[in-house]
N, C-alpha and C positions, 0 to 999 in steps of 0.2 A: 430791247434786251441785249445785254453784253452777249459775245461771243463767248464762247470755252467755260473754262473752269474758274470761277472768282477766285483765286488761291488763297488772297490776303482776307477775306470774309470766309473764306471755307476754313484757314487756320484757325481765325479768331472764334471761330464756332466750336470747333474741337476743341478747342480747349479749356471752353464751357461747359460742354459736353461730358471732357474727363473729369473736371472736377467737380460735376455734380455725382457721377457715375463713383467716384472715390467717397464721395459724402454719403449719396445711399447705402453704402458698404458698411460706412463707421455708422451711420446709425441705428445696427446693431446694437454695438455699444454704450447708445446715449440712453441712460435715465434705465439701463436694464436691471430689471424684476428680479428675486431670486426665483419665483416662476413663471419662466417664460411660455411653456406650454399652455397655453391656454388662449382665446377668444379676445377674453380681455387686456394682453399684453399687444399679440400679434395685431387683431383687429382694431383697437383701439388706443394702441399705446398708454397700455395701463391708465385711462381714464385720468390722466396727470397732466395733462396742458395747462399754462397760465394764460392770462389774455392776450400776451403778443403771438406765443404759438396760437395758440388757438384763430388769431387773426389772419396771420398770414397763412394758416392752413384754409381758414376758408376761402380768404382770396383765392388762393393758389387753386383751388377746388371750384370754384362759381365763375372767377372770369379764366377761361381757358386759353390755348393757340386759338381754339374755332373762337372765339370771342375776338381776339386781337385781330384775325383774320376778314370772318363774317360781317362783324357788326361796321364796319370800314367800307365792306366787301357791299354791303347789301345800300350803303348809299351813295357811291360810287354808280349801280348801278339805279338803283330806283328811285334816288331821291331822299329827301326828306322823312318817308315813312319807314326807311329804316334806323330810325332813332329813337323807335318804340323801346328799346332794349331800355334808354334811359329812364323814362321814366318807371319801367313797370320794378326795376331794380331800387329806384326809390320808394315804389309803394311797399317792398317788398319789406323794409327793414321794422315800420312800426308793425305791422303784421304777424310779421315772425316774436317780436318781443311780448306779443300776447300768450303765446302757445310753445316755443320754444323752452323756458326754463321748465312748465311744468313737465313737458316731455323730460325733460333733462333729470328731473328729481324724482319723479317717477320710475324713470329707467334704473338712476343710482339706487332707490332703494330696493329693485325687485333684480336688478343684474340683468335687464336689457339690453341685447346688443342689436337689435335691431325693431325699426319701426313695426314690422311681424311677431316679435315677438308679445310688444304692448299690445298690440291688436287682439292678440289670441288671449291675454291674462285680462284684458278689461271686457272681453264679451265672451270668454270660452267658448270659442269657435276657432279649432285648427283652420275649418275652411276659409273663410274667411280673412283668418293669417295664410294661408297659403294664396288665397285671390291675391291679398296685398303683397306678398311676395313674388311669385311671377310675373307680375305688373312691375314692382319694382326693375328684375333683373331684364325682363324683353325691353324696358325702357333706357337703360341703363346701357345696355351692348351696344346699338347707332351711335350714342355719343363717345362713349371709350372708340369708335371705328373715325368719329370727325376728328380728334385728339390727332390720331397718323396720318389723316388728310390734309393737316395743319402744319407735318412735319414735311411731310411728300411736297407739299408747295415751295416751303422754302428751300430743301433740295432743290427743285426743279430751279427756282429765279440761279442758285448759285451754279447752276449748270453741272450737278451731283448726275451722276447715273445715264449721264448718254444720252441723246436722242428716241425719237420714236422709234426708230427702226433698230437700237440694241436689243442684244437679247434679254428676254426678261428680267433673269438670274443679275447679270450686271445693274440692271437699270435700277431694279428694287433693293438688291446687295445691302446699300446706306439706313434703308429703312428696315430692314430685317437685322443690322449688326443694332441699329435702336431698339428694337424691341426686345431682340435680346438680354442686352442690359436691362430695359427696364424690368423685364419679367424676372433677372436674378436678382437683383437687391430690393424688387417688390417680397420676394418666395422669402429671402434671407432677414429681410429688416421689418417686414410690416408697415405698418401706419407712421412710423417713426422716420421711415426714407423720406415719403413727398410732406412732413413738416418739415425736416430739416432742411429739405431743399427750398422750399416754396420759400426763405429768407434768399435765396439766391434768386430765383424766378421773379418775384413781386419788385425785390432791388432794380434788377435790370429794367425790368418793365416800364419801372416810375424816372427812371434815367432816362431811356429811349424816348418814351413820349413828352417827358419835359425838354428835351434837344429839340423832338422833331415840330412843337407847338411854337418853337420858338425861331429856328434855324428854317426848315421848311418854309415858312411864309416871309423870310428875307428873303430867300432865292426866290422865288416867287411874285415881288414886289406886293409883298404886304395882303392881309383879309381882303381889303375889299377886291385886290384882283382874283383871289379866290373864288369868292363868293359869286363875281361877275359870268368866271366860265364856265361855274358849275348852273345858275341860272341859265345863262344862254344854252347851257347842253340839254337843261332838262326841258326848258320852254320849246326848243325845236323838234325833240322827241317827242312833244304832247305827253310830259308827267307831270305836267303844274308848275313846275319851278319848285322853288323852294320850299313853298306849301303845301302836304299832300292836298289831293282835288278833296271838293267835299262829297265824293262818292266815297274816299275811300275811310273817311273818318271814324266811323264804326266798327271796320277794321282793325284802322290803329287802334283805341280805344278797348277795343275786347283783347284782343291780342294781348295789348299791355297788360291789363288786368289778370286774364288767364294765365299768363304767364307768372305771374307775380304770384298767384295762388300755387301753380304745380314747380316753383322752384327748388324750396325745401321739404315739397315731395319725395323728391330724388332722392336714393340710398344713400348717396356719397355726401350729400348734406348733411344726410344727418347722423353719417357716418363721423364727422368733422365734429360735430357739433356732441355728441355722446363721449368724444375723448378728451372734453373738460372737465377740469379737476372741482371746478362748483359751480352753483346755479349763476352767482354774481358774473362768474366770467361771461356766460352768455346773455346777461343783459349788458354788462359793458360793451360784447360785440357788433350788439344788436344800435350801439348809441353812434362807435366808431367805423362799422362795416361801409357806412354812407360815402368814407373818403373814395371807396371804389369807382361809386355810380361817379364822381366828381372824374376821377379819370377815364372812366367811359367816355363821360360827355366829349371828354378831349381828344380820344382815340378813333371818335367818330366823323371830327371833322378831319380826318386822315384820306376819308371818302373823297370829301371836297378838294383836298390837295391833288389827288391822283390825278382828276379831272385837269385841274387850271395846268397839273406837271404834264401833261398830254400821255400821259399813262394808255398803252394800247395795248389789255390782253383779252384773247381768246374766251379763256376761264377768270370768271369774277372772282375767284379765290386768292388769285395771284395778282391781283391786282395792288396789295399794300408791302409784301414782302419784293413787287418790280418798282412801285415808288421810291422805297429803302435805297435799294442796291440803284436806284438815277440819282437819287439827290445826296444820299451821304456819301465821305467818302469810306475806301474801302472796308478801313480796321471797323467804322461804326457801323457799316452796315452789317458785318459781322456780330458786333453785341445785339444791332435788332434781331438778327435769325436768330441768337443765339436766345435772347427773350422768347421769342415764339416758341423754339425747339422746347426748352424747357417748360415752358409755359404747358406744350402739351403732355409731358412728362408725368408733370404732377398732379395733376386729373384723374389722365387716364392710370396710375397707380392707386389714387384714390378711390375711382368707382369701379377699378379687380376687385379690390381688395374689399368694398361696400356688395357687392352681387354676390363675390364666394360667405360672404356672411349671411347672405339672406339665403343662400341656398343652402348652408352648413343647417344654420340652426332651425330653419324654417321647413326644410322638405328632408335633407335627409336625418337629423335630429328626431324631428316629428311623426314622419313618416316610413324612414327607411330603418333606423340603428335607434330607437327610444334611449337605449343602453348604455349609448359611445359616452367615453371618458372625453373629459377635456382634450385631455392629446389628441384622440379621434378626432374630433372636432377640427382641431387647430390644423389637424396635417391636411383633413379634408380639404379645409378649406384654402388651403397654400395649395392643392393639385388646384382647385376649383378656378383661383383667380389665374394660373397659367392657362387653364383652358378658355375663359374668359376672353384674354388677350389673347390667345390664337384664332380665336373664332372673327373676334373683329379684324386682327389682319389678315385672316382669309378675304372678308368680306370688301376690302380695303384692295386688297390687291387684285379679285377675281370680278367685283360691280363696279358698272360706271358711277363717281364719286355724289353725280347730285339724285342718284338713289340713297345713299351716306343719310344726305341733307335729308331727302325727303323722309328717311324713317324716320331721322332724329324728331323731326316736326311730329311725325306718327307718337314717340314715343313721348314727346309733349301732351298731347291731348288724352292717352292712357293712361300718364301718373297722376295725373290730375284727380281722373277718378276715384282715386285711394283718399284724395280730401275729407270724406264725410267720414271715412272710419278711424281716420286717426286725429283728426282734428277737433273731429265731434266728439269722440271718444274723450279726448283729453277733460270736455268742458261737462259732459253732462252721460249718462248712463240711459237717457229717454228712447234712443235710436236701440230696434232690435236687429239683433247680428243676425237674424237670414234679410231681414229686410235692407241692411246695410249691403249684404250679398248682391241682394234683387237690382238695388241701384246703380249697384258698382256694372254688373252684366249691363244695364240694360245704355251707360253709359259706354262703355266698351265700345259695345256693339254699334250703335248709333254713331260715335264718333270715327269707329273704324271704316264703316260703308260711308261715310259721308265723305270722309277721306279720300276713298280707295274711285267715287263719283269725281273729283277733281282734277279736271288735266291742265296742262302746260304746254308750250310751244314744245317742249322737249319730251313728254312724255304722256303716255294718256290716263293714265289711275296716281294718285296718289304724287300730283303734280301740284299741291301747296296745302294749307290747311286752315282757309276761309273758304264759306260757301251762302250761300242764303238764310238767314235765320227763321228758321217756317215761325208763320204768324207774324212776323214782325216786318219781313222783304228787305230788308237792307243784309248786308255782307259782314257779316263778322266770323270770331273766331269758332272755327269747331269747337275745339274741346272746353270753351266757357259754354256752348249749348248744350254739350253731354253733360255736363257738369250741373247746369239747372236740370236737367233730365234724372238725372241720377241723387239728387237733393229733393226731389218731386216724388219719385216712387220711392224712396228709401221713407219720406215721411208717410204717405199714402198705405204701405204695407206697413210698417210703425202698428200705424190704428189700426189696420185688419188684423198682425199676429195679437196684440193687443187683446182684441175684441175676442178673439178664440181662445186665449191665454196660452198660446204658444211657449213652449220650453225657453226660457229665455237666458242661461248659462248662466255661469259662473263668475263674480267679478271679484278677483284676487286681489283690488287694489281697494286703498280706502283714501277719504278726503285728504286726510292731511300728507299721503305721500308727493302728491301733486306742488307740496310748496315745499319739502325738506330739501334741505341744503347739507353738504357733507360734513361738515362740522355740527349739527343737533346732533343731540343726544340719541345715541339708539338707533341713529341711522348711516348704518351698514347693508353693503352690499350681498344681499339674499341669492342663494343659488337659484336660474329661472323655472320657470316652471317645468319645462322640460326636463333638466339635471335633476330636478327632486323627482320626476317619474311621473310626474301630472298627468291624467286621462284626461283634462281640459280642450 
């Protein structure tokens, strides 16, 4: 690690810095509404994305700084099994083209702005939308908190903020004048800041990693001496080499999968995905989204470089932004922070701004103010997403960072569990909503204590999230077990409410909303159930 302050990478980061902080500002002004008070403006930028917004919003949204960081980070240190990211991001895209448009034309015709609220109109069950809602938002706050842990890194490699022994105030200063910024032209612009930026983010991104797949292993004397000293490191550590062991295959394999299922669980997914202007765009994204996983695969063997470059840090996090700043020179190492920095920018703007929506419309809408006017709403939920981000950079500043990590893992295996009521919900009306309840608890529960059983060299609860698959004895992922747990009793009590004829709600949606597109006839945006005054 360089001594002092990198000046010529700390300038060229600033200046990335301003002028995205300048762009969040104007887009305010881009594509603005004659009314802007409302849900559907702020939170969703007027439902108006074409396909390339819409695309690089999701990028910009799905691969993150923790992405650019972690996924590098995690095979540097482990090996080969952390490269599960890739495939489960390629399972992920014909999956989502099943179920994503009808969400999409369903929302447009009924004025959904969030996965809660579809839940509550196709099984008239507030509860139920409230389950899937605080699932959502507790899932949602550990990753808006790895977003600033993503920024805090490459500070740290650039020698930002002093030593251990500064006082706090100084140390954190850079990460607190960041979040500033992002919390005003989040409050000011809405969903319209991290699309416009994420052309800036995604840019840099596909630059840095095309120099450093290419530049990187000339310094280096080529793959195979890559390949060589990452082999030798992991064979003498006993991690298999390049292969995970085949203890750990089961592992990789649920992981992958699990993962790929609680992706576009996430609010801020589907937060992205509701701000297209028709159903088309989201099957085109769903065709083109792949080019991502293709630069995953790349950004992965970054891991490998670190190794062969004799990369030596403390914290595996910092391991791809100290690669950067040894092998490029100054000015580029500067656009890689400056990729990262932004890269967490436009996430963690995305999933404020997806959680104050799920709290707006879902708990205090529903629960608190039936009443509030659109404005209510709107203003609500702009306090909502600043407390949002404060609460993660509490957490950020005040926990050790691979507690961070470990909720995030936590809040993987909990989104998950909202799978059967929105998914299921989209394709079939068979599932009854307390039974969908019963699943959701009993997956929770199960994946939370199995969780919280998990220790690590570094910690003793809630120290990763594989464990034993009961009945089966091999090692896989929690939340794909709570997930068969929670598809188990949700069918199981199904047939019991069934059999008693259980009150079984209201379903405000019919067959053919599921396939409208915004150009049919007749299909206009309906005020949600809530705004009409719905006791559903």
């Amino acid at each position: 690690m360089k001594d002092g302050v990198n000046g010529v990478a700390l300038g060229v980061f600033i200046f990335f810095f301003l002028a995205v902080t300048v762009m969040g500002f104007l887009a305010a002004r881009w594509r603005r509404a004659d009314d802007e008070h409302s849900l559907d403006e702020w939170g969703l930028g007027g439902r108006s994305f074409g396909t390339w917004v819409t695309w690089f919003l999701l990028g910009g949204d799905l691969y993150t700084a923790y992405t650019f960081v972690a996924v590098p980070a995690a095979i540097y240190a482990a090996g080969a099994a952390g490269f599960f990211a890739v495939p489960y991001t390629i399972l992920v895209y014909p999956l989502i083209f099943t179920f994503l448009p009808r969400l999409w034309s369903v929302s447009h015709k009924h004025g959904y702005v969030t996965t809660s609220d579809f839940v509550r109109g196709r099984f008239g069950s507030k509860g139920l939308s409230l389950a899937v809602a605080v699932t959502g938002i507790l899932a949602t706050m550990p990753y808006i908190a790895l977003q600033l842990v993503g920024i805090q890194a490459v500070l740290d490699v650039m020698g930002v903020g002093g030593g251990e022994n500064t006082n706090w105030f100084v140390k954190d200063l850079p990460l607190l004048i960041a979040f500033g910024v992002l919390a005003a032209y989040t409050y000011s612009s809405g969903l319209r800041a991290p699309a416009l930026i994420a052309f800036v983010k995604d840019t840099l991104i596909y630059i840095v990693i095309a120099v450093a797949i290419i530049y990187i292993p000339i310094k280096l004397g080529g793959f195979d001496e890559i390949f060589k000293a990452a082999s030798d490191k992991y064979t003498a550590a006993g991690a298999g080499g390049l292969v995970p062991a085949e203890a750990g295959q089961w592992t990789y394999a649920t992981l992958a999968l699990g993962s790929a299922l609680a992706l576009f669980m996430y609010p801020h997914s589907i937060t992205a995905t509701l701000s297209s202007r028709s159903r088309e765009v989201i099957r085109r994204n769903t065709t083109i989204l792949p080019l991502y996983s293709l630069m995953l695969g790349l950004l992965a063997l970054l891991g490998f470089m670190a190794i062969a470059a004799g990369v030596k840090v403390t914290n595996g996090q910092l391991a791809i932004p100290q690669l950067f700043e040894n092998m490029f020179p100054d000015w580029f190492a500067g656009v890689a922070f400056a990729a990262i920095g932004i890269g967490a920018l436009v996430p963690a703007a995305i999933m404020s701004i997806a959680a104050a929506n799920l709290f707006t419309r879902n708990i205090y809408k529903d629960f608190i103010k039936p009443d509030a006017t659109p404005q209510q709403e709107t203003r609500v939920s702009k306090l909502v997403s600043l407390f949002v981000k404060v609460g993660a950079l509490v957490f950020v500043l005040t926990m050790d960072k691979t507690v961070a990590i470990n909720f995030q893992l936590l809040g993987g295996i909990w989104i998950l569990q909202t799978f059967p009521a929105l998914v299921g919900g989209l394709f079939t009306r068979w599932f009854h909503r307390w039974a969908l309840l019963g699943g959701w608890a009993v997956g929770m529960l199960y994946g939370t204590f199995a969780a919280y059983g998990v220790a690590s060299p570094t910690q003793k609860h809630f120290g990763g999230s594989s464990k034993e698959i009961p009945g089966i004895g091999e090692i896989g992922y929690i939340g794909l077990t709570a997930f068969v747990l929670n598809v188990v009793v949700s069918v199981v009590l199904t047939f019991a409410f069934r059999a008693f004829n259980a009150p079984d709600g209201v379903d405000e949606t019919s067959p053919e909303d599921y396939t409208a597109d915004a150009g049919d006839p007749g299909v206009e945006t309906e005020l949600p159930p809530a705004t009409a005054g719905s006791t559903h």
